[in-house]
C-alpha positions as CSV (number, residue, x, y, z in Angstrom):
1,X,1.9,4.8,22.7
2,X,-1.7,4.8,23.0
3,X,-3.3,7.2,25.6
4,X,-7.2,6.9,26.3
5,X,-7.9,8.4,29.7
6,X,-7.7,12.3,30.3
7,X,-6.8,13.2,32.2
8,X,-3.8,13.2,31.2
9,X,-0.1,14.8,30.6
10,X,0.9,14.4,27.2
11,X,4.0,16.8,27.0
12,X,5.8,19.5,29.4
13,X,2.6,21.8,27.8
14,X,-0.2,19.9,26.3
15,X,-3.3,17.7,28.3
16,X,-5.8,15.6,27.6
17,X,-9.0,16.3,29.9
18,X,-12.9,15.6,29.5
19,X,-13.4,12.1,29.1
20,X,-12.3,9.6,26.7
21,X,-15.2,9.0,24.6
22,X,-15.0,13.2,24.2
23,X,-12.0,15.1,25.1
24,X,-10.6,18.1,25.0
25,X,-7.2,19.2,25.0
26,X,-5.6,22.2,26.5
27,X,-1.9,23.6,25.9
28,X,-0.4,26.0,28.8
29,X,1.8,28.8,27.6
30,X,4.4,30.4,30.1
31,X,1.1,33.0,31.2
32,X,-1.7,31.9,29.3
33,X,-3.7,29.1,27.6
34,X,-6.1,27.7,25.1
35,X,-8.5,24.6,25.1
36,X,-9.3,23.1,21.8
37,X,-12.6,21.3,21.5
38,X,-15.6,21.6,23.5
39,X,-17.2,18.2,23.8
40,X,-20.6,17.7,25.1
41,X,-22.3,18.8,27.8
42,X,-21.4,16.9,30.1
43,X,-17.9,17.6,30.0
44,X,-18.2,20.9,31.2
45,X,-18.6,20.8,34.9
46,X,-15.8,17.5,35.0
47,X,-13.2,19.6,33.5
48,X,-13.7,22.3,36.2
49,X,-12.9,19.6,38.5
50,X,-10.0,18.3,35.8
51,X,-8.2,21.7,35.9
52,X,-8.3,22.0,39.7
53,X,-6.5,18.5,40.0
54,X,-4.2,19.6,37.9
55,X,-3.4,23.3,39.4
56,X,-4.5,24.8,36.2
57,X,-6.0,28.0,37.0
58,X,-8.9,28.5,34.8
59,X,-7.9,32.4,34.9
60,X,-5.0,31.6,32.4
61,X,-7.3,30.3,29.8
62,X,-7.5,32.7,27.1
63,X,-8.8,31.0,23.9
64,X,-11.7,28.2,22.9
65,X,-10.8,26.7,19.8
66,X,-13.5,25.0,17.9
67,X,-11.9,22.7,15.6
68,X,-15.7,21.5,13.8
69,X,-18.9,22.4,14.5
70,X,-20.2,18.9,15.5
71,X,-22.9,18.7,18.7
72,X,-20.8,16.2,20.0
73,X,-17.4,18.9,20.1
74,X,-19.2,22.3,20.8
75,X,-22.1,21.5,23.9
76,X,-19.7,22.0,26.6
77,X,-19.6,25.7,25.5
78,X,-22.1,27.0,27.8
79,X,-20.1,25.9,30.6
80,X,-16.7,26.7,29.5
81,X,-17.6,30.4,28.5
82,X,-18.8,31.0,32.1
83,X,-15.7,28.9,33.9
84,X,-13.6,31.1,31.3
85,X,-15.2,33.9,30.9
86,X,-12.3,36.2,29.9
87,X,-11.6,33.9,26.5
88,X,-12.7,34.6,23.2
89,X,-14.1,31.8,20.7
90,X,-12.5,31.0,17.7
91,X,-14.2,28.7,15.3
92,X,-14.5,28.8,11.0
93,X,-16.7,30.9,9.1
94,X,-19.4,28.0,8.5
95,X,-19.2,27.6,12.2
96,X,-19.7,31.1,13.2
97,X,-22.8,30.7,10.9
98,X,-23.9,27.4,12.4
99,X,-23.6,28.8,15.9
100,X,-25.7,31.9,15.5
101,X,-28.7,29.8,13.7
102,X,-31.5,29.1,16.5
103,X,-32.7,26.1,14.5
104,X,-29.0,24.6,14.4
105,X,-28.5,25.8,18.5
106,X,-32.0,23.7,19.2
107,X,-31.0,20.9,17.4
108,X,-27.4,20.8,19.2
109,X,-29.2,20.8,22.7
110,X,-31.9,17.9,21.8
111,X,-28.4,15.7,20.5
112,X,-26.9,16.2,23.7
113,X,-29.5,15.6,25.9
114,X,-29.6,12.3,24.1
115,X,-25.9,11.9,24.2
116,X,-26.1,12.4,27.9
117,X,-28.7,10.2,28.9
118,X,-26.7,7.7,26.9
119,X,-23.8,8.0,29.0
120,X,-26.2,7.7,32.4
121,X,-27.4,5.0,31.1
122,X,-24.3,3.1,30.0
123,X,-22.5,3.8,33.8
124,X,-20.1,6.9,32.4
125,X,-21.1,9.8,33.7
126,X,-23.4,10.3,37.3
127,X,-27.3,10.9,36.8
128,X,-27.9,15.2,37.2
129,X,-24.2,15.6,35.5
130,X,-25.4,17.9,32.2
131,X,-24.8,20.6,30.0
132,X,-25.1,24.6,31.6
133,X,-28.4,26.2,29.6
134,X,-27.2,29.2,27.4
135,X,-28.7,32.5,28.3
136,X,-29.9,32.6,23.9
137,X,-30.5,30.0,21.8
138,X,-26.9,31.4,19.6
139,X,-23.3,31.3,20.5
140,X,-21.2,34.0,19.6
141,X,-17.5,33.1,17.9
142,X,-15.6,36.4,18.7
143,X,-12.3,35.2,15.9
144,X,-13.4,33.3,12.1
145,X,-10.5,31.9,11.6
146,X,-9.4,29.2,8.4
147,X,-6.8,27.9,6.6
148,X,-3.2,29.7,7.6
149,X,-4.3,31.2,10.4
150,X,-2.4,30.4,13.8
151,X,-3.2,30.5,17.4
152,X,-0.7,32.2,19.2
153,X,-0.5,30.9,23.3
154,X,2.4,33.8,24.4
155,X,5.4,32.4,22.5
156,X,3.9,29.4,20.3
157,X,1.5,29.3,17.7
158,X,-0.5,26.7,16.4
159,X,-1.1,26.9,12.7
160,X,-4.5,26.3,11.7
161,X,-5.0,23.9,8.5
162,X,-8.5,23.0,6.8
163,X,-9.3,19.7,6.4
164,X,-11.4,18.3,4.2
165,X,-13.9,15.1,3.8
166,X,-15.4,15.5,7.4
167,X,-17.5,18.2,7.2
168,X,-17.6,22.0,5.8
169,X,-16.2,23.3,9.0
170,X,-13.7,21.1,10.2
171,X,-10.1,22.4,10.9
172,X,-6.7,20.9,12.3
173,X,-4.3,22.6,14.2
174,X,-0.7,22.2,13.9
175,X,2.1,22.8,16.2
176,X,5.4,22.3,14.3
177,X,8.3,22.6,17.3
178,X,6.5,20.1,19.3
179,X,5.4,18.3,16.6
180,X,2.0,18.4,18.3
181,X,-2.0,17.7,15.9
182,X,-5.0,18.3,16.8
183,X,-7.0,16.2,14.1
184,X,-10.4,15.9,15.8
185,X,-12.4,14.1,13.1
186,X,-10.5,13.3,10.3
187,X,-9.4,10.5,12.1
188,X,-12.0,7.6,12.3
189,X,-13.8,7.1,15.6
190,X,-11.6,4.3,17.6
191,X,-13.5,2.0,19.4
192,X,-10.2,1.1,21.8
193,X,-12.2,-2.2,23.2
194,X,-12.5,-3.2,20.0
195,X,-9.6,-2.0,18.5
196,X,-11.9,-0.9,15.5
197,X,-12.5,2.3,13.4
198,X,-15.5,4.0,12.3
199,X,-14.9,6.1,9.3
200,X,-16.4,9.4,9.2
201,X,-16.0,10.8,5.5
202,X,-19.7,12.6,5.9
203,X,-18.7,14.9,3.6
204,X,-16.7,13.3,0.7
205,X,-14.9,10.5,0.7
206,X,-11.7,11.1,-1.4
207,X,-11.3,14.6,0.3
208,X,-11.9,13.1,3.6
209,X,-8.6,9.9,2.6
210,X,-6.5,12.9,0.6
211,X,-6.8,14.9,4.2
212,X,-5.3,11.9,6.1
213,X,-2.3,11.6,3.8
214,X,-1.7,15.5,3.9
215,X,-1.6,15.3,8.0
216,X,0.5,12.1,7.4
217,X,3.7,14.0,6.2
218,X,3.4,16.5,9.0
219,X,5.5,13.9,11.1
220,X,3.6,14.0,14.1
221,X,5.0,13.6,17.5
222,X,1.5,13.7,19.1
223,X,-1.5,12.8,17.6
224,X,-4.9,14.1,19.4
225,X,-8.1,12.9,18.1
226,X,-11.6,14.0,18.1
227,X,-12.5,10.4,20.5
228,X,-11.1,8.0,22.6
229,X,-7.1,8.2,22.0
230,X,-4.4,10.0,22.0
231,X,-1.3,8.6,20.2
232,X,2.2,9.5,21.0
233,X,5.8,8.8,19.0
234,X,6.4,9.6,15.7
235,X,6.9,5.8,14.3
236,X,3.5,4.8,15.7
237,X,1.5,8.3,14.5
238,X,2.6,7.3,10.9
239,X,1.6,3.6,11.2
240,X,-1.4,4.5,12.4
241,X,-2.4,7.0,9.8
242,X,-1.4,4.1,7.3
243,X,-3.7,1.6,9.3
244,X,-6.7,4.2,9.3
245,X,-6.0,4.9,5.8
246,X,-6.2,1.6,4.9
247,X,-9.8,0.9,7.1
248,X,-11.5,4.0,5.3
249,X,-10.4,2.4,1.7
250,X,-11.4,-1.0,2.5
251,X,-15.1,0.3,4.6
252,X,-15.1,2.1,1.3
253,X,-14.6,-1.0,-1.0
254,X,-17.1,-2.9,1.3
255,X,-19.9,-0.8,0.4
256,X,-19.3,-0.7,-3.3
257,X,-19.0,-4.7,-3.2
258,X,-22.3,-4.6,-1.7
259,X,-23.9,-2.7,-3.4
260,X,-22.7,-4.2,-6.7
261,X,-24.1,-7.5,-4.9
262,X,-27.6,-6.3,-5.3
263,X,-28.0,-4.8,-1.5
264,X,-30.1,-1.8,-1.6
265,X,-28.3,1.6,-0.3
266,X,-30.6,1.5,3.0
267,X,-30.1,-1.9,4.0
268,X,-26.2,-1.0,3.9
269,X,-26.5,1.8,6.2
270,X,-28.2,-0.1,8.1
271,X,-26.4,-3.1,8.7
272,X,-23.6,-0.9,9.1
273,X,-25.1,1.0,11.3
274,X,-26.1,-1.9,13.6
275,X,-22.7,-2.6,13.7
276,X,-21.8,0.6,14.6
277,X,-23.7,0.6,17.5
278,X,-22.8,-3.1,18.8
279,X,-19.6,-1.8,19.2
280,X,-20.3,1.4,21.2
281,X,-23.3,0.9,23.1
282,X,-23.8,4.7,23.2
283,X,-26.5,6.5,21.5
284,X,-29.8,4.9,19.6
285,X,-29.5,2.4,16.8
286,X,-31.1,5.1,13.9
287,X,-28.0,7.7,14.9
288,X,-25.8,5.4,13.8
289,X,-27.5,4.2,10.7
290,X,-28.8,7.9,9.7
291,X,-24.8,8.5,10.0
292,X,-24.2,5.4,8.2
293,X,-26.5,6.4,5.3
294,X,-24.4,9.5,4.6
295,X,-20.9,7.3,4.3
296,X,-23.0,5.0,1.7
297,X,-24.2,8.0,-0.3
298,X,-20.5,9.4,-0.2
299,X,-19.3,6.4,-1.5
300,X,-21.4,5.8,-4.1
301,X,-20.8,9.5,-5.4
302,X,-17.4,9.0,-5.6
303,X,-18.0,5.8,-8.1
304,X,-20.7,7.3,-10.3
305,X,-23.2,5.5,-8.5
306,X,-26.8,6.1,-8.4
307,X,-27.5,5.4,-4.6
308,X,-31.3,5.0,-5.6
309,X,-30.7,1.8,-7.3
């Protein structure tokens, strides 16, 4: 089963809150808990509502756990630390760096004010509903954590895998009993009206497929994603990870055909791009093709290519 909109129960322990386009998800321990992600701005102040709906007091909420250090995963922070303001941050080492880098914190904030006035504009969110301002321009991550590391809720630990293809920083975390995953982006971004897949091998493409299959043989009961979905039952998590598989190889194959073709490496990102952002209707036309750009050059890395012919 497909679940899109948080919130939302998706075991005895786990939820899905924020919003679909970003959510977050928290698991409740017999006295404590732990959120993982932190969206964008936005998010913040709706899932202070979210938790009251659900009786969820944010007292219990021990941990933030920052699976990649994206804008678009980490700008609710400012708000969370103060609605939770006895929990410690946990993110990996790049992150930690990332986060205490004024340039990088600047940067965040100007992508989220974008992000938001994206999602006025497109009817999601009300006008005046924004990210908290941080006190610094720096965020402090109080555990590094990587590869074999867990996160321990009372009883239950998560264990913490690093994931490759997406981006230095990004982790999954894996909760065996419950067969629960939190994958954030090494799965593509699902467009659920479309039922299409953007995907997001910014970093390298073969690490970024090689990843997928790894999380594959977990045999996941729950499958939590960085957007849109949550996917739930052990015969559908292990279609869709050969579905998503397949759409990365093929998007890859596509951009090596053209290229082959003639079509110069800018006029694919572009065009793709375009696409991109027919789809979603959020966020400008040259985020999408600047995003685009890096997929092409991944690609044509991976087959030898020179991406300036």
């Amino acid at each position: 089963m497909m679940i899109t909109e948080p919130p939302a129960k998706l075991t005895d322990n786990m939820f899905m809150l924020g919003t679909c386009e970003y959510p977050l998800y928290l698991y409740k321990g017999d006295t404590q808990a732990v959120v993982f992600e932190a969206g964008t701005g936005h998010v913040g102040p709706l899932l202070e509502g979210q938790l009251g709906e659900l009786g969820i007091d944010p007292a219990t909420v021990k941990q933030i756990v920052i699976p990649h250090v994206h804008p678009d995963h980490v700008m609710a922070l400012p708000h969370m630390l103060k609605l939770f303001p006895d929990a410690t941050l946990a993110a990996s080492e790049f992150g930690a760096k990332t986060f205490s880098a004024e340039k990088a914190i600047k940067l965040f904030c100007r992508l989220d004010d974008a992000i938001t006035a994206s999602m006025v504009a497109a009817g999601k969110i009300p006008e005046g509903q924004c990210r908290a301002e941080l006190d610094e321009p720096a965020i402090t991550v109080d555990r590094v954590i990587g590869d074999g590391d867990k996160i321990e809720i009372d009883s239950v630990s998560f264990d913490v895998i690093k994931t490759l293809g997406h981006s230095p920083c990004s982790l999954a975390f894996h909760q065996a009993e419950e067969g629960i995953l939190i994958a954030s982006d090494v799965i593509p971004y699902y467009m659920p009206a479309r039922d299409s897949w953007w995907p997001c091998y910014f970093g390298n493409y073969q690490q970024y497929v090689d990843t997928m299959r790894q999380l594959q043989a977990l045999d996941t009961e729950v499958l939590c994603m960085g957007h849109r979905a949550v996917v739930t039952g052990k015969d559908e998590v292990r279609a869709l990870f050969d579905e998503i598989i397949e759409v990365t190889e093929k998007y890859h194959a596509r951009i090596i055909a053209e290229t082959k073709a003639g079509k110069d490496p800018r006029a694919i990102s572009e065009m793709l791009g375009a696409e991109i952002q027919e789809k979603t209707r959020l966020l400008p036309l040259d985020f999408f093709q600047k995003n685009c750009m890096l997929l092409v050059k991944q690609s044509l890395k991976h087959e030898g290519m020179d991406e300036e012919k």
